[in-house]
N, C-alpha and C positions, 0 to 999 in steps of 0.2 A: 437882449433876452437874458443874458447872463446877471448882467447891476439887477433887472429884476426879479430875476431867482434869488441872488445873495441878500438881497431887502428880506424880500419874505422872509429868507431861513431866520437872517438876527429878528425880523421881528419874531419868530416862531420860538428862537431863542428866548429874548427876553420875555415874552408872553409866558411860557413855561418854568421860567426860574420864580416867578412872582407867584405863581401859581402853588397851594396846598392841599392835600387832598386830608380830609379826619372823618372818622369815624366813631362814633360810640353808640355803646347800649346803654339803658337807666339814664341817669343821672350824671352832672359832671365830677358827683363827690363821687359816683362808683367806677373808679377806675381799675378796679380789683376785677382781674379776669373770671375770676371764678366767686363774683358776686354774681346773682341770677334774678333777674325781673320776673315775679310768677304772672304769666298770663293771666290768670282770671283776676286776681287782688291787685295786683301792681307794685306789689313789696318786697323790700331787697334782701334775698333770702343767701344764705352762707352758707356751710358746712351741710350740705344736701338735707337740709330739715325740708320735712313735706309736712305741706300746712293744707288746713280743708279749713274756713274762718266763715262762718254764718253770719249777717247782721253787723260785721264789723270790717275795719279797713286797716289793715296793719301798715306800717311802715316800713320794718325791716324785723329780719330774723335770723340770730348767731350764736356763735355758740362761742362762752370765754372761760377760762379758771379763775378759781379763787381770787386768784393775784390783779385778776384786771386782764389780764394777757390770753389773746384771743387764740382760739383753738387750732390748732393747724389743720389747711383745707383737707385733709384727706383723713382727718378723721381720726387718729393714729395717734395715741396717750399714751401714759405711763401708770396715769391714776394715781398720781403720790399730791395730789389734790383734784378737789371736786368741780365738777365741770357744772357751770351754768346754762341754760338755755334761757335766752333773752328775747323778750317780743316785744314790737316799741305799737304801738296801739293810736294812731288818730284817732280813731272815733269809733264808735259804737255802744259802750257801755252807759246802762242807765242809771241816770243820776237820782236818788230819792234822797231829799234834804239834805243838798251836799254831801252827799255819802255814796259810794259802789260796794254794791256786792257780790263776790265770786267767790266761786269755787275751781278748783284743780286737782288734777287728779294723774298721779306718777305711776309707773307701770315699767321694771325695768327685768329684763330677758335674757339669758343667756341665749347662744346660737343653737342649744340643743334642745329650746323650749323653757329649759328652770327657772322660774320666778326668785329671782332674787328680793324684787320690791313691790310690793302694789297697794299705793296710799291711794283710801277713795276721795279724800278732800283734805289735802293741805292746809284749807284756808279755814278750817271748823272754825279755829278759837275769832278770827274776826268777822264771822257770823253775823255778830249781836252787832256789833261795833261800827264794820263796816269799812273800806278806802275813802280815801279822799281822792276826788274825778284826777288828780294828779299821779297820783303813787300808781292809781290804776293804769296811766297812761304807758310805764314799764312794768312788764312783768317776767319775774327773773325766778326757774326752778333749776332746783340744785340735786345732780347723781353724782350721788359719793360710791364709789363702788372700790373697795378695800380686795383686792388680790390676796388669795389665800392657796396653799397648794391642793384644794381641794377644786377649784376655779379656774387654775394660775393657767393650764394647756387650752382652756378655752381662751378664743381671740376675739371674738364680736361680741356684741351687747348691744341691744335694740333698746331705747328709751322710748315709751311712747306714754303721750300725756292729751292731757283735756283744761281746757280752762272757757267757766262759762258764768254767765250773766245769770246771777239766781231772781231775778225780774224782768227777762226777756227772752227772746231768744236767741239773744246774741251767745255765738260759743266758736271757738276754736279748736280743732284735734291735729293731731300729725303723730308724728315721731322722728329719732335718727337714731343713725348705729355710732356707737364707739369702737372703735379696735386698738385690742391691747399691741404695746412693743413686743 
């Protein structure tokens, strides 16, 4: 009885040493804990941006400066350069003759209501012109927000934005906060 109790344990041994347990959420490129899969879209969203995307299926969504260098997760700048918000776009926008057209639209708030910015369409001048189904596939708006002592005691700032298909009704809205050092 004993030989086959000691069997069993090395087998239960060896069994268990071979053994691994893993886990993940997203994707294997998201191994960023504080990347987040939005339930309804399926897109890896970053710096707590809240996205509402019509007719379209985003990819991911983050938020980086100037420099390239991605925003730190909680949100919290210095603002001695301008911060990007990035949306990477599989699909949805409509193509006429090789060409997309959109619009965007910046809206940027202090915590006590004060409008600092509110552009109705960024994209006026490429109107006429138009994206190529490429360029369209990233889109990248930029909150430059210049700290002045009139400003400087306020700590949050809400960015909120629109970008939308001027031939369909494909459209995207959300927003995030910044907070100052």
């Amino acid at each position: 009885m004993r030989f086959f109790t000691g069997v069993i344990l090395l087998a239960s041994m060896v069994l268990l040493q071979s053994c691994e347990f893993s886990c993940s959420v997203g994707d294997a490129g998201d191994k960023d804990k504080n990347t987040v899969r939005d339930a309804k879209s399926g897109a890896r969203i970053r710096n707590e941006i809240k996205l509402d995307a019509t007719d379209l299926k985003i990819e991911k969504a983050y938020l980086a400066f100037a420099d390239g260098e991605r925003v730190p997760d909680d949100n919290i700048v210095d603002f001695s350069q301008p911060i990007k918000m990035v949306i990477v776009f599989e699909s949805g926008w409509k193509e006429i003759d090789g060409k997309v057209y959109l619009g965007a639209s910046e809206k940027i708030t202090v915590q006590d209501g004060q409008v600092l910015l509110d552009e109705a369409d960024l994209f006026a001048e490429k109107s006429a012109t138009g994206l190529s189904p490429t360029d369209a596939k990233t889109i990248a708006l930029t909150a430059t927000i210049n700290l002045t002592s009139a400003i400087k005691p306020l700590t949050s700032f809400t960015v909120s934005f629109r970008i939308w298909d001027k031939n369909s009704n494909a459209a995207v809205q959300g927003n995030y906060k910044l907070y100052a050092k």
